[in-house]
C-alpha positions as CSV (number, residue, x, y, z in Angstrom):
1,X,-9.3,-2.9,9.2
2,X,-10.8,-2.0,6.3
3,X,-10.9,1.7,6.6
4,X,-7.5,1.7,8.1
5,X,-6.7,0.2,4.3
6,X,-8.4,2.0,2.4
7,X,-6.5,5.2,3.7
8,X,-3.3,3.9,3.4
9,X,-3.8,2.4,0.1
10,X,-5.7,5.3,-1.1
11,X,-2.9,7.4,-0.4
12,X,-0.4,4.8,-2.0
13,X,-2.5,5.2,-5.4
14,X,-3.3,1.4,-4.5
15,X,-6.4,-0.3,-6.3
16,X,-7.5,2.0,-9.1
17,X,-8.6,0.1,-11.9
18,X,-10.3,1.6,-15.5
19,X,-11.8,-1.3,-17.2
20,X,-13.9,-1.7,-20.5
21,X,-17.1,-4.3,-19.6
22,X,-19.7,-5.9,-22.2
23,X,-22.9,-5.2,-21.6
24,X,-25.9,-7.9,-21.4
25,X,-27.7,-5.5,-24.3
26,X,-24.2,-5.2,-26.6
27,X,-23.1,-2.5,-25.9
28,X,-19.4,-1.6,-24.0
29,X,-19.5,0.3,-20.7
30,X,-16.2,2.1,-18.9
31,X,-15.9,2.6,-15.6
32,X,-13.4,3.4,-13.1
33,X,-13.6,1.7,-9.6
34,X,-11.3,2.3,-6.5
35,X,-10.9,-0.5,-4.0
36,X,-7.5,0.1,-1.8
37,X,-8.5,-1.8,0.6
38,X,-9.8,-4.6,-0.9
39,X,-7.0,-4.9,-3.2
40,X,-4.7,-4.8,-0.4
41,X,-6.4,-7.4,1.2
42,X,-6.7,-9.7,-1.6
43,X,-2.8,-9.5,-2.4
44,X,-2.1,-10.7,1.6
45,X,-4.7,-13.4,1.6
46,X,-3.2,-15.0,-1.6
47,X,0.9,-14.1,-0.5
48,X,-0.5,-16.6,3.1
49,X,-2.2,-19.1,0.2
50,X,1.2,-19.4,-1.5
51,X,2.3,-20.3,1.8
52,X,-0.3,-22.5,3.0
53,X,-2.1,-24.2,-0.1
54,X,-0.5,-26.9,-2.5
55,X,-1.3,-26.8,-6.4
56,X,-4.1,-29.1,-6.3
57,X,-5.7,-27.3,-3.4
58,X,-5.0,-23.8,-5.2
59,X,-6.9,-25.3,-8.4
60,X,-9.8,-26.3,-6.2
61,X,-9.5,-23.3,-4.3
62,X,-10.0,-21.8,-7.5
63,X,-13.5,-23.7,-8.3
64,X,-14.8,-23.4,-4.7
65,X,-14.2,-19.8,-3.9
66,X,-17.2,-18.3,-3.5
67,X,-18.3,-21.2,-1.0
68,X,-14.8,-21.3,1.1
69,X,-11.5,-19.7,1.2
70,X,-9.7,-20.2,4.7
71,X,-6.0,-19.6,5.0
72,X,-3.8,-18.7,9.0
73,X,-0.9,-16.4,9.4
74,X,0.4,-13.3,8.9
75,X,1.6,-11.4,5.7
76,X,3.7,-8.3,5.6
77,X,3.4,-6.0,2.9
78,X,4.9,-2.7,1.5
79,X,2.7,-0.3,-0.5
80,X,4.7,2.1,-2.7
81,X,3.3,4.3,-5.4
82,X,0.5,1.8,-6.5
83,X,2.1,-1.3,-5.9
84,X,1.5,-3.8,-3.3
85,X,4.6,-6.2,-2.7
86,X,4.6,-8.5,0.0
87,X,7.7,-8.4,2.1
88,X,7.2,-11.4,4.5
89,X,4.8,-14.2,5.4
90,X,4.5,-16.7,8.0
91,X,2.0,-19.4,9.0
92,X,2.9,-20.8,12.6
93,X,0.3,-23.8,12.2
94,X,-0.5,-24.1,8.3
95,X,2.6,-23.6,6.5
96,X,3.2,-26.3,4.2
97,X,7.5,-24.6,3.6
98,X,10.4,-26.4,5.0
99,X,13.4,-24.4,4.4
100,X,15.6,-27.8,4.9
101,X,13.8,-29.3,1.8
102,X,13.3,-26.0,-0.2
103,X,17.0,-25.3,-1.4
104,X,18.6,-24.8,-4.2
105,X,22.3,-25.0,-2.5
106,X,24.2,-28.3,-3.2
107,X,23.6,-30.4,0.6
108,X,26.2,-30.7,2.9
C-alpha cells in the first residue's frame, strides 16, 4: 500500500516538506524530506479518528501514541496538487456519529 502511495502522492506533489531543525551542538540544519505516502496515510488515519475517538480519548491518544494508536473504517480521500482532503469516512463498528443527534436543523 505504501508504494501504491507514494506514487500517487508523489505525483500529486503530496508530502514535501523543507524545514529548519536545531541541532544538539547549536547549530541550525535544513533539510528537505519527501514522504507521500506517509503523509497520505497519516491524513486518513486521523479523518477515521475524528470519527471514531472522543476529545478525551484524542488528548490521551495524544500522550500514548507511540505505544498505541488503533482506529476501524474506511476514509476516502482526494489528492490534488499537494493537498490531501478527505472526501468521506465511515466506521461500520466504531463510529461514535449519530446523524439524528448531530444537527443543526430545528427538530421536527
Amino acid at each position: 500500500m505504501l508504494e501504491t502511495l507514494n506514487t500517487l502522492g508523489g505525483a500529486n506533489g503530496i508530502g514535501r516538506d523543507d524545514i529548519v531543525e536545531n541541532r544538539f551542538v547549536g547549530m541550525k540544519s535544513r533539510g528537505c524530506y519527501e514522504t507521500p505516502g506517509g503523509t497520505i496515510m497519516l491524513k486518513g488515519h486521523r479523518a477515521m479518528e475524528s470519527l471514531t475517538l472522543d476529545r478525551e480519548v484524542m488528548h490521551l491518544k495524544d500522550e500514548l501514541m507511540p505505544r498505541l494508536q488503533h482506529v476501524n473504517g474506511t476514509v476516502r480521500l482526494k489528492l490534488y496538487k499537494g493537498n490531501v482532503m478527505v472526501v468521506g469516512r465511515k466506521s461500520e463498528t466504531d463510529s461514535l456519529f449519530d446523524e439524528s443527534i448531530a444537527t443543526f436543523e430545528d427538530d421536527k
